[in-house]
C-alpha positions in Angstrom: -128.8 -100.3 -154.7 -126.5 -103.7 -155.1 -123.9 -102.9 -152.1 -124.1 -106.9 -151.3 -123.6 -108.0 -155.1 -119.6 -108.0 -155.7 -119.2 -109.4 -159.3 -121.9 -109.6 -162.0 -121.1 -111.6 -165.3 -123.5 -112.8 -168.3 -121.7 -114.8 -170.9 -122.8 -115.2 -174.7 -121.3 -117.3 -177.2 -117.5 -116.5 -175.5 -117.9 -113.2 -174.2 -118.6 -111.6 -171.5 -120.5 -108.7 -170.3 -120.6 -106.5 -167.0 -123.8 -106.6 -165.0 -125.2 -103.9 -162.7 -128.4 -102.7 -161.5 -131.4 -104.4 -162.2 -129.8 -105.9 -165.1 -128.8 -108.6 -162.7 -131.8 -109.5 -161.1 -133.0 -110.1 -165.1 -130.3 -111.8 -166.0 -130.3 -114.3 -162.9 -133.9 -115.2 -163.7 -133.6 -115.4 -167.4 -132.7 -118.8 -169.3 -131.2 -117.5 -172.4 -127.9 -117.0 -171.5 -125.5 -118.1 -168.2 -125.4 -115.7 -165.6 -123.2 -115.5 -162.8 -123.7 -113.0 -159.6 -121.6 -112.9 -156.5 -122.2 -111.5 -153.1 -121.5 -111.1 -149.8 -122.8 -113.2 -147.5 -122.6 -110.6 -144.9 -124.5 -108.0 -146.2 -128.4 -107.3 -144.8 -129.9 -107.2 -148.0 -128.3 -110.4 -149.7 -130.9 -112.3 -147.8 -133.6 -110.4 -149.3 -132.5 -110.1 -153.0 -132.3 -114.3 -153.3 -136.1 -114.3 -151.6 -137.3 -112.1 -154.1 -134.8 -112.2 -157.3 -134.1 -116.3 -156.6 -137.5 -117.6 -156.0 -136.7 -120.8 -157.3 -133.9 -121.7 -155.3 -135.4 -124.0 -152.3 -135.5 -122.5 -148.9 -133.1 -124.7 -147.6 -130.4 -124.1 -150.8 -131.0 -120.1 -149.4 -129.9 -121.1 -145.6 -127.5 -123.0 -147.3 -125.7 -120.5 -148.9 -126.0 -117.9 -145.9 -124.7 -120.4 -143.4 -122.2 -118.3 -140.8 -120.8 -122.3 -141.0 -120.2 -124.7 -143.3 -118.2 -128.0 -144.1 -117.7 -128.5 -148.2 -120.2 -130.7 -149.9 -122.1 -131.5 -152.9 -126.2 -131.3 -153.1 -127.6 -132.1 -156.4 -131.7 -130.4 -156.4 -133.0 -131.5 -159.9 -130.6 -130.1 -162.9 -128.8 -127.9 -160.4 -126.2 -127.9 -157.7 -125.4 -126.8 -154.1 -121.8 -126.5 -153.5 -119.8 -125.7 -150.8 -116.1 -125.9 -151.2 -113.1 -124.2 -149.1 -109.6 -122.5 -150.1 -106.3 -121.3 -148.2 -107.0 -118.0 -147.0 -104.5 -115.8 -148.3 -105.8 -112.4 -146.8 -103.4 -110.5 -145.1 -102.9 -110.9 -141.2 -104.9 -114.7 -141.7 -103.6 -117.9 -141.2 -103.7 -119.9 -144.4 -105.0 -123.3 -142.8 -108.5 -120.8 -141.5 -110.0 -121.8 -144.8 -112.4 -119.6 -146.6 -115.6 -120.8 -147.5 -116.8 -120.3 -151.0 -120.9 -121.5 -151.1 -122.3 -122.0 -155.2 -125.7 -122.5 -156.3 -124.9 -123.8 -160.1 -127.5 -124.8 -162.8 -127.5 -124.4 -166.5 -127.9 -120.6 -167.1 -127.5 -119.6 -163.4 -124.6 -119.3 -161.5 -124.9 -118.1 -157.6 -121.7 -117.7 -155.4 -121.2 -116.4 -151.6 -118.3 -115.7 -149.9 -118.5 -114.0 -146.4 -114.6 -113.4 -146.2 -112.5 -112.5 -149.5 -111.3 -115.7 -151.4 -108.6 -115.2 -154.2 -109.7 -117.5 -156.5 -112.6 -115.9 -157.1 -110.8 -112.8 -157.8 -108.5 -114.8 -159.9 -111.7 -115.8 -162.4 -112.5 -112.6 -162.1 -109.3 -111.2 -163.6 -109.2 -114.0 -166.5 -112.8 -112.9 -167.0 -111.6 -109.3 -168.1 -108.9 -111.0 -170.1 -111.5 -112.9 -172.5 -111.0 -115.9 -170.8 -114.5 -116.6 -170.5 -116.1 -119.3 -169.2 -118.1 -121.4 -172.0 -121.1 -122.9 -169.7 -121.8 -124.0 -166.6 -119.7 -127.1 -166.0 -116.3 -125.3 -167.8 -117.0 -122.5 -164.8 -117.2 -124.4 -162.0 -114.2 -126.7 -163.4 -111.9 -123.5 -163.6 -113.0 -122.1 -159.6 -112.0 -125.9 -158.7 -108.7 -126.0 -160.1 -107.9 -122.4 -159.3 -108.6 -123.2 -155.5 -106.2 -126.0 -156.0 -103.4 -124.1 -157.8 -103.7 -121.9 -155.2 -103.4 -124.4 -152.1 -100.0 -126.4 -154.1 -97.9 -123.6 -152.8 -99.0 -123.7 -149.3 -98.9 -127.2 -148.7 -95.6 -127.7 -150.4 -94.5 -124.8 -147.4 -96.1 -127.0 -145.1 -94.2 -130.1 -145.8 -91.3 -128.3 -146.4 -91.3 -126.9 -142.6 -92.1 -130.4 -141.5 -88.6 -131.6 -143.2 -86.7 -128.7 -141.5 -88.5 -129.6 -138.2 -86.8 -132.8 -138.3 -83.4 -132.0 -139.3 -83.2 -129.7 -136.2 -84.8 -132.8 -134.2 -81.8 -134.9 -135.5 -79.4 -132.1 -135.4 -79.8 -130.8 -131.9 -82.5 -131.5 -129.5 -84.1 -128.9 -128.3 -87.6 -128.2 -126.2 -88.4 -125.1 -128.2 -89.0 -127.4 -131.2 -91.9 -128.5 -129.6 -93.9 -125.7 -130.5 -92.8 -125.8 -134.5 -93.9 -129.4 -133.6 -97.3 -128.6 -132.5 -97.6 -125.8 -135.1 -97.1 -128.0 -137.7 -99.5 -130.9 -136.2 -102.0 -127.9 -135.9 -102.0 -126.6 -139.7 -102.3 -130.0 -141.2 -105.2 -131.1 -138.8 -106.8 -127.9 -140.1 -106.3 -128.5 -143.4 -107.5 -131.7 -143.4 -110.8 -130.7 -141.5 -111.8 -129.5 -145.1 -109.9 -131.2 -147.6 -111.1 -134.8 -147.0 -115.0 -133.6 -147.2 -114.1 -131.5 -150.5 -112.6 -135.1 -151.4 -115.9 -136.0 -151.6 -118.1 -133.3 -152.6 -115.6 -133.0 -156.1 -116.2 -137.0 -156.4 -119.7 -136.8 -156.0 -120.3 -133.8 -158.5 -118.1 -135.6 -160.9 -120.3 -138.6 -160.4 -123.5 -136.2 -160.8 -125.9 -136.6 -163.9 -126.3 -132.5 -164.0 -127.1 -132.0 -167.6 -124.7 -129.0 -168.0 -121.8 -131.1 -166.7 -120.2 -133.0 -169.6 -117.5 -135.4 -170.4 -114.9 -132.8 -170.4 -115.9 -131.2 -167.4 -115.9 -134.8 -165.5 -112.4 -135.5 -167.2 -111.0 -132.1 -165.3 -113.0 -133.0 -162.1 -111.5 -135.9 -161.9 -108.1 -134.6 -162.2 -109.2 -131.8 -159.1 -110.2 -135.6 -157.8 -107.0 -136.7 -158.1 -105.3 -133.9 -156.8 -106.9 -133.3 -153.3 -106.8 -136.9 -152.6 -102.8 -136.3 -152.7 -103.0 -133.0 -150.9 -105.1 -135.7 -148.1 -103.0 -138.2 -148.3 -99.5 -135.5 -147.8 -101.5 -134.4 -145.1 -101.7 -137.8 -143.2 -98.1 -138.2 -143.7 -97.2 -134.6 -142.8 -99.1 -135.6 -139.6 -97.9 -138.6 -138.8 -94.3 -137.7 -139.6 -95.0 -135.0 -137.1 -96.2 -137.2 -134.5 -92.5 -139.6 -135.0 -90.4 -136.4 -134.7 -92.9 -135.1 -131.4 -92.1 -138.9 -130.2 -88.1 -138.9 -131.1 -87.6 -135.4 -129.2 -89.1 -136.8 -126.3 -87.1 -139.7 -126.6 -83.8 -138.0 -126.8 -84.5 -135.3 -124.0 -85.8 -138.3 -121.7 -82.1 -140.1 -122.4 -81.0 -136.8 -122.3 -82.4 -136.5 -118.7 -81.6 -139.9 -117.6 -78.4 -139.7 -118.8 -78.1 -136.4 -115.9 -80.1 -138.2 -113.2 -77.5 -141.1 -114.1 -74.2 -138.7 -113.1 -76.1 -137.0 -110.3 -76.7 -141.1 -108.3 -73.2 -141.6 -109.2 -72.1 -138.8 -107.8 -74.6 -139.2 -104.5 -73.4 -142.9 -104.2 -69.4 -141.8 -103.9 -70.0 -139.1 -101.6 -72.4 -141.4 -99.8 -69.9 -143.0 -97.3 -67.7 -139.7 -97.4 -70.8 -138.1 -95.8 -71.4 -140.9 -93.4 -67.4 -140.8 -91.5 -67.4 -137.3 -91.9 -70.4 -137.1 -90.1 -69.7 -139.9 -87.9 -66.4 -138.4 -86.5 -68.3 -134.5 -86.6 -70.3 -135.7 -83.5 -69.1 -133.4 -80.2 -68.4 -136.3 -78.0 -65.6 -137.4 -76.5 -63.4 -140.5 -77.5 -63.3 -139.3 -80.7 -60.1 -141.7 -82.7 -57.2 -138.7 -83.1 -58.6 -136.3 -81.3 -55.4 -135.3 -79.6 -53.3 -136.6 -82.8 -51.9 -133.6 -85.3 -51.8 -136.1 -87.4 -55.0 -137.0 -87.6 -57.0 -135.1 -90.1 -54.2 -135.8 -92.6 -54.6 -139.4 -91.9 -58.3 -139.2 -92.4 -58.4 -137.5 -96.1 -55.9 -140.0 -97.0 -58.8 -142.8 -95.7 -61.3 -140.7 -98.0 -59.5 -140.8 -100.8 -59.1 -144.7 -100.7 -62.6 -145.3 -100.5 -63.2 -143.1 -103.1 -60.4 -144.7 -105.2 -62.1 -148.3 -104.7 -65.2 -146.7 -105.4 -64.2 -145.8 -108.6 -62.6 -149.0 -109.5 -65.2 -151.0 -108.4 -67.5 -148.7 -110.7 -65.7 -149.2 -113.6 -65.1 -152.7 -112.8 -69.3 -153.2 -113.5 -69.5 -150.4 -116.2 -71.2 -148.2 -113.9 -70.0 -145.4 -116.0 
Protein backbone atom coordinates (compact mmCIF):
# COMPACT_ATOMS: atom_id res chain seq x y z
CA UNK A 1 0.00 0.00 0.00
CA UNK A 2 1.05 3.92 -0.86
CA UNK A 3 -1.63 5.67 1.54
CA UNK A 4 1.45 8.36 2.31
CA UNK A 5 2.33 8.89 -1.54
CA UNK A 6 -0.25 11.66 -2.88
CA UNK A 7 1.03 12.38 -6.49
CA UNK A 8 3.26 10.10 -8.62
CA UNK A 9 4.60 11.52 -12.03
CA UNK A 10 7.39 10.12 -14.57
CA UNK A 11 8.01 12.41 -17.45
CA UNK A 12 9.53 11.20 -20.95
CA UNK A 13 10.36 13.36 -23.73
CA UNK A 14 7.12 15.90 -22.78
CA UNK A 15 4.76 13.55 -21.41
CA UNK A 16 3.71 12.35 -18.63
CA UNK A 17 2.66 9.25 -17.05
CA UNK A 18 0.75 8.22 -13.75
CA UNK A 19 2.60 6.27 -11.13
CA UNK A 20 1.32 3.81 -8.64
CA UNK A 21 2.37 0.85 -6.78
CA UNK A 22 5.63 -0.27 -6.92
CA UNK A 23 6.07 1.48 -10.05
CA UNK A 24 7.11 4.33 -7.92
CA UNK A 25 9.62 2.99 -5.83
CA UNK A 26 11.30 1.85 -9.54
CA UNK A 27 10.91 4.84 -10.95
CA UNK A 28 12.35 7.00 -7.93
CA UNK A 29 15.56 4.91 -8.01
CA UNK A 30 15.96 4.64 -11.76
CA UNK A 31 18.05 7.31 -13.82
CA UNK A 32 16.48 7.03 -17.12
CA UNK A 33 13.84 9.32 -16.90
CA UNK A 34 12.66 12.28 -14.10
CA UNK A 35 10.54 11.13 -11.59
CA UNK A 36 8.57 13.04 -9.26
CA UNK A 37 6.65 11.49 -5.94
CA UNK A 38 4.82 13.42 -3.37
CA UNK A 39 3.75 12.56 0.09
CA UNK A 40 2.67 13.28 3.20
CA UNK A 41 4.74 14.12 5.72
CA UNK A 42 2.36 12.86 8.29
CA UNK A 43 1.80 9.60 7.41
CA UNK A 44 3.73 6.54 9.54
CA UNK A 45 5.03 4.89 6.64
CA UNK A 46 6.53 7.86 4.68
CA UNK A 47 9.46 7.62 6.97
CA UNK A 48 10.01 4.13 6.09
CA UNK A 49 9.51 4.12 2.28
CA UNK A 50 12.55 7.02 1.91
CA UNK A 51 14.78 4.56 4.26
CA UNK A 52 14.31 1.86 2.14
CA UNK A 53 13.12 3.20 -1.55
CA UNK A 54 15.58 6.56 -1.06
CA UNK A 55 18.75 5.04 0.23
CA UNK A 56 20.72 7.58 -1.33
CA UNK A 57 19.30 10.54 0.15
CA UNK A 58 21.67 11.50 3.33
CA UNK A 59 20.21 10.92 6.73
CA UNK A 60 20.05 14.34 7.46
CA UNK A 61 18.30 15.38 3.83
CA UNK A 62 15.48 12.44 5.41
CA UNK A 63 15.08 14.49 8.84
CA UNK A 64 15.05 17.28 6.67
CA UNK A 65 12.26 16.69 4.78
CA UNK A 66 10.14 15.18 7.82
CA UNK A 67 10.86 18.21 10.04
CA UNK A 68 7.27 18.99 12.12
CA UNK A 69 9.35 22.68 11.58
CA UNK A 70 11.05 24.35 9.16
CA UNK A 71 12.31 27.84 7.95
CA UNK A 72 12.78 27.93 3.78
CA UNK A 73 16.32 27.32 2.61
CA UNK A 74 18.50 26.05 0.03
CA UNK A 75 21.10 22.95 0.60
CA UNK A 76 23.05 21.91 -2.33
CA UNK A 77 24.47 17.81 -1.55
CA UNK A 78 26.55 17.04 -4.67
CA UNK A 79 24.32 17.41 -8.04
CA UNK A 80 21.24 17.62 -5.93
CA UNK A 81 19.10 19.88 -3.82
CA UNK A 82 17.33 20.30 -0.47
CA UNK A 83 14.66 22.80 -0.59
CA UNK A 84 12.44 24.10 1.69
CA UNK A 85 10.21 26.94 0.56
CA UNK A 86 6.76 28.29 2.08
CA UNK A 87 3.29 29.49 0.45
CA UNK A 88 -0.06 31.43 1.71
CA UNK A 89 -2.20 28.87 3.03
CA UNK A 90 -5.27 28.97 1.28
CA UNK A 91 -7.15 26.03 3.04
CA UNK A 92 -10.32 26.73 4.28
CA UNK A 93 -10.85 28.02 8.06
CA UNK A 94 -6.64 28.93 7.87
CA UNK A 95 -5.19 32.15 8.08
CA UNK A 96 -3.22 32.94 4.91
CA UNK A 97 -0.10 34.50 6.72
CA UNK A 98 0.25 30.55 8.67
CA UNK A 99 2.37 29.62 5.71
CA UNK A 100 2.51 26.07 4.45
CA UNK A 101 5.70 24.42 4.19
CA UNK A 102 6.44 22.67 1.03
CA UNK A 103 10.10 20.53 1.71
CA UNK A 104 11.93 19.17 -2.02
CA UNK A 105 14.68 16.87 -2.49
CA UNK A 106 15.53 17.80 -6.37
CA UNK A 107 18.33 16.11 -8.49
CA UNK A 108 18.42 15.28 -12.17
CA UNK A 109 15.98 12.33 -12.62
CA UNK A 110 14.57 12.54 -9.01
CA UNK A 111 12.14 14.71 -7.72
CA UNK A 112 11.00 14.31 -3.84
CA UNK A 113 8.30 16.72 -2.33
CA UNK A 114 6.60 16.76 1.34
CA UNK A 115 3.93 18.74 2.47
CA UNK A 116 2.33 17.97 5.97
CA UNK A 117 -0.66 20.35 5.37
CA UNK A 118 -2.28 20.80 1.73
CA UNK A 119 -0.46 23.51 -0.41
CA UNK A 120 -2.35 24.76 -3.65
CA UNK A 121 0.37 25.10 -5.76
CA UNK A 122 1.20 21.86 -5.73
CA UNK A 123 -2.21 20.91 -6.74
CA UNK A 124 -1.96 23.63 -9.26
CA UNK A 125 1.14 21.60 -11.06
CA UNK A 126 -0.72 18.94 -10.65
CA UNK A 127 -3.66 20.07 -12.70
CA UNK A 128 -1.33 21.54 -15.55
CA UNK A 129 0.28 18.15 -15.34
CA UNK A 130 -3.00 16.46 -16.61
CA UNK A 131 -3.33 19.26 -19.12
CA UNK A 132 0.07 18.26 -20.99
CA UNK A 133 1.83 20.93 -19.50
CA UNK A 134 4.57 18.83 -18.54
CA UNK A 135 7.53 19.73 -16.98
CA UNK A 136 10.71 19.20 -19.29
CA UNK A 137 13.55 18.42 -16.51
CA UNK A 138 14.36 19.14 -13.32
CA UNK A 139 15.28 22.82 -13.25
CA UNK A 140 11.88 23.84 -15.59
CA UNK A 141 9.92 21.86 -12.46
CA UNK A 142 11.11 23.50 -9.72
CA UNK A 143 10.98 26.96 -11.75
CA UNK A 144 7.13 26.46 -12.34
CA UNK A 145 6.36 25.35 -8.20
CA UNK A 146 8.41 28.75 -7.60
CA UNK A 147 6.47 30.96 -9.60
CA UNK A 148 3.19 29.30 -8.94
CA UNK A 149 3.78 29.88 -5.08
CA UNK A 150 4.38 33.41 -5.99
CA UNK A 151 1.34 33.92 -8.27
CA UNK A 152 -0.45 32.66 -5.69
CA UNK A 153 0.83 34.94 -2.74
CA UNK A 154 0.26 38.49 -5.41
CA UNK A 155 -3.34 38.31 -4.49
CA UNK A 156 -2.97 38.15 -0.82
CA UNK A 157 -0.46 40.64 -0.35
CA UNK A 158 -2.02 43.11 -2.67
CA UNK A 159 -5.34 42.42 0.11
CA UNK A 160 -2.92 43.07 2.71
CA UNK A 161 -1.75 46.46 1.55
CA UNK A 162 -4.94 47.31 0.45
CA UNK A 163 -6.42 46.96 4.16
CA UNK A 164 -3.48 48.86 5.38
CA UNK A 165 -4.70 51.93 3.01
CA UNK A 166 -8.32 51.66 4.35
CA UNK A 167 -6.83 51.40 7.94
CA UNK A 168 -5.52 54.79 7.41
CA UNK A 169 -8.28 56.55 5.77
CA UNK A 170 -10.46 55.67 8.83
CA UNK A 171 -7.38 56.93 11.08
CA UNK A 172 -7.64 60.27 9.19
CA UNK A 173 -11.32 60.17 8.81
CA UNK A 174 -12.45 59.50 12.35
CA UNK A 175 -10.42 58.40 15.20
CA UNK A 176 -11.43 55.70 16.77
CA UNK A 177 -9.92 52.99 19.55
CA UNK A 178 -11.38 50.03 17.75
CA UNK A 179 -8.94 50.64 14.92
CA UNK A 180 -6.47 49.53 17.03
CA UNK A 181 -7.06 46.14 16.59
CA UNK A 182 -7.30 46.32 12.45
CA UNK A 183 -3.98 48.08 13.47
CA UNK A 184 -2.42 45.26 15.20
CA UNK A 185 -4.00 42.73 12.81
CA UNK A 186 -2.41 44.22 10.14
CA UNK A 187 1.17 44.59 11.99
CA UNK A 188 0.57 40.88 12.86
CA UNK A 189 -0.01 39.40 9.12
CA UNK A 190 2.95 41.20 7.69
CA UNK A 191 5.33 40.22 10.61
CA UNK A 192 4.21 36.74 9.64
CA UNK A 193 4.78 36.99 6.28
CA UNK A 194 7.94 38.23 6.50
CA UNK A 195 9.12 35.45 9.05
CA UNK A 196 9.28 33.34 5.72
CA UNK A 197 9.61 35.54 2.80
CA UNK A 198 12.99 37.10 3.59
CA UNK A 199 14.73 33.44 4.24
CA UNK A 200 12.99 32.25 0.85
CA UNK A 201 14.74 35.53 -0.36
CA UNK A 202 17.61 33.73 0.00
CA UNK A 203 17.25 30.20 -0.43
CA UNK A 204 15.78 31.25 -4.41
CA UNK A 205 19.17 33.50 -4.58
CA UNK A 206 21.28 30.85 -3.50
CA UNK A 207 19.71 28.02 -5.79
CA UNK A 208 19.89 30.47 -8.69
CA UNK A 209 23.50 30.91 -7.71
CA UNK A 210 23.88 26.95 -7.46
CA UNK A 211 26.10 25.03 -10.04
CA UNK A 212 23.33 21.97 -10.02
CA UNK A 213 24.00 20.46 -13.40
CA UNK A 214 20.15 20.16 -14.25
CA UNK A 215 19.68 23.91 -13.57
CA UNK A 216 20.41 25.87 -16.75
CA UNK A 217 20.50 29.26 -18.06
CA UNK A 218 16.86 29.48 -18.60
CA UNK A 219 16.01 28.14 -15.37
CA UNK A 220 18.40 30.84 -13.54
CA UNK A 221 16.83 33.54 -15.92
CA UNK A 222 13.19 32.58 -14.30
CA UNK A 223 14.75 32.27 -10.79
CA UNK A 224 15.91 35.33 -10.92
CA UNK A 225 12.71 36.82 -11.85
CA UNK A 226 11.00 34.62 -8.56
CA UNK A 227 14.28 36.69 -7.11
CA UNK A 228 13.09 39.66 -8.11
CA UNK A 229 9.68 39.22 -7.13
CA UNK A 230 9.89 38.20 -3.39
CA UNK A 231 12.44 40.83 -2.69
CA UNK A 232 9.32 43.33 -3.57
CA UNK A 233 6.80 41.25 -1.71
CA UNK A 234 9.91 41.95 1.38
CA UNK A 235 10.35 45.13 0.69
CA UNK A 236 5.99 45.93 0.54
CA UNK A 237 6.15 44.19 3.65
CA UNK A 238 8.59 46.54 5.51
CA UNK A 239 6.53 49.37 4.24
CA UNK A 240 3.20 47.79 5.01
CA UNK A 241 4.75 47.55 8.51
CA UNK A 242 6.15 50.61 9.06
CA UNK A 243 3.20 52.39 7.55
CA UNK A 244 1.37 50.46 10.15
CA UNK A 245 3.43 51.51 12.96
CA UNK A 246 2.87 55.68 11.72
CA UNK A 247 -0.95 55.09 11.66
CA UNK A 248 -0.64 53.02 15.40
CA UNK A 249 1.48 56.23 16.36
CA UNK A 250 -1.06 59.06 14.62
CA UNK A 251 -4.23 57.34 16.50
CA UNK A 252 -2.56 57.67 19.61
CA UNK A 253 -1.65 60.95 18.87
CA UNK A 254 -5.03 62.18 18.04
CA UNK A 255 -6.95 60.32 20.96
CA UNK A 256 -4.15 61.82 23.48
CA UNK A 257 -5.18 65.51 22.01
CA UNK A 258 -8.31 64.14 21.97
CA UNK A 259 -8.08 63.49 25.80
CA UNK A 260 -6.23 66.51 26.60
CA UNK A 261 -8.35 68.49 24.86
CA UNK A 262 -11.32 67.00 27.70
CA UNK A 263 -9.05 67.15 30.64
CA UNK A 264 -8.48 70.84 29.19
CA UNK A 265 -12.56 71.78 29.64
CA UNK A 266 -12.84 69.65 32.73
CA UNK A 267 -9.71 72.34 34.77
CA UNK A 268 -11.46 75.05 33.17
CA UNK A 269 -14.54 74.19 34.35
CA UNK A 270 -12.92 73.15 38.09
CA UNK A 271 -11.03 76.55 38.09
CA UNK A 272 -14.53 78.72 37.68
CA UNK A 273 -16.40 76.87 40.02
CA UNK A 274 -13.25 76.93 42.23
CA UNK A 275 -14.08 80.21 44.16
CA UNK A 276 -17.93 79.57 43.78
CA UNK A 277 -17.33 76.50 45.96
CA UNK A 278 -15.10 78.36 48.39
CA UNK A 279 -18.05 81.41 49.45
CA UNK A 280 -20.64 79.05 49.06
CA UNK A 281 -19.04 76.99 51.47
CA UNK A 282 -17.62 79.71 53.41
CA UNK A 283 -21.07 81.34 54.20
CA UNK A 284 -22.75 77.38 54.48
CA UNK A 285 -20.93 77.14 57.86
CA UNK A 286 -23.78 77.01 60.98
CA UNK A 287 -22.34 79.77 62.98
CA UNK A 288 -23.61 82.74 63.85
CA UNK A 289 -22.62 86.30 62.37
CA UNK A 290 -23.17 85.04 59.26
CA UNK A 291 -23.25 88.73 56.66
CA UNK A 292 -27.37 88.75 55.66
CA UNK A 293 -28.44 86.44 57.72
CA UNK A 294 -31.48 88.36 58.84
CA UNK A 295 -31.54 90.25 55.30
CA UNK A 296 -34.35 88.88 52.61
CA UNK A 297 -32.38 90.24 50.47
CA UNK A 298 -29.49 88.52 50.89
CA UNK A 299 -29.37 85.39 48.86
CA UNK A 300 -30.35 87.54 45.85
CA UNK A 301 -27.53 89.72 46.52
CA UNK A 302 -25.10 86.84 46.76
CA UNK A 303 -25.92 85.02 43.22
CA UNK A 304 -25.58 88.46 41.76
CA UNK A 305 -21.75 88.39 43.61
CA UNK A 306 -21.35 84.86 41.82
CA UNK A 307 -22.17 85.76 38.77
CA UNK A 308 -19.55 88.65 38.72
CA UNK A 309 -16.83 86.56 39.62
CA UNK A 310 -17.74 84.27 37.15
CA UNK A 311 -18.09 87.06 34.60
CA UNK A 312 -14.36 88.27 35.33
CA UNK A 313 -13.49 84.85 35.26
CA UNK A 314 -14.40 84.43 31.94
CA UNK A 315 -12.99 87.63 30.77
CA UNK A 316 -9.88 87.25 32.32
CA UNK A 317 -9.80 83.71 30.51
CA UNK A 318 -10.23 84.89 27.33
CA UNK A 319 -8.11 87.81 27.94
CA UNK A 320 -4.97 84.95 28.11
CA UNK A 321 -6.57 82.60 25.46
CA UNK A 322 -7.38 80.18 28.07
CA UNK A 323 -10.00 78.90 25.84
Amino acid sequence: MNDHVLLAYTFVNGKSESLIGDAIAEQIKSTDNLAWVHMDANHRDTKEWLDKEAQYLDPFIIEALLADETRPRMVQVGDGVLLILRGVNLNKDSDPEDMVSIRLWVDQYRIISLRRRKLKAIWDIDEKIKTGKTPKDAGHFVCMLVSRLFERMEPVLSELDELTDDVEEQVLESADTSLRESIVNVRKQAIMYRRYMAPQRDAIGQLRMSDAAWLEDTHKRQLQESHNHVTRYVEDLDAIRERAQIVKDELANILSDRLNKNMYVLSVVAAIFLPLGFLTGLLGINLGGIPGADNGSAFWLFCGILVTVVAVQVFIFKKFKWF
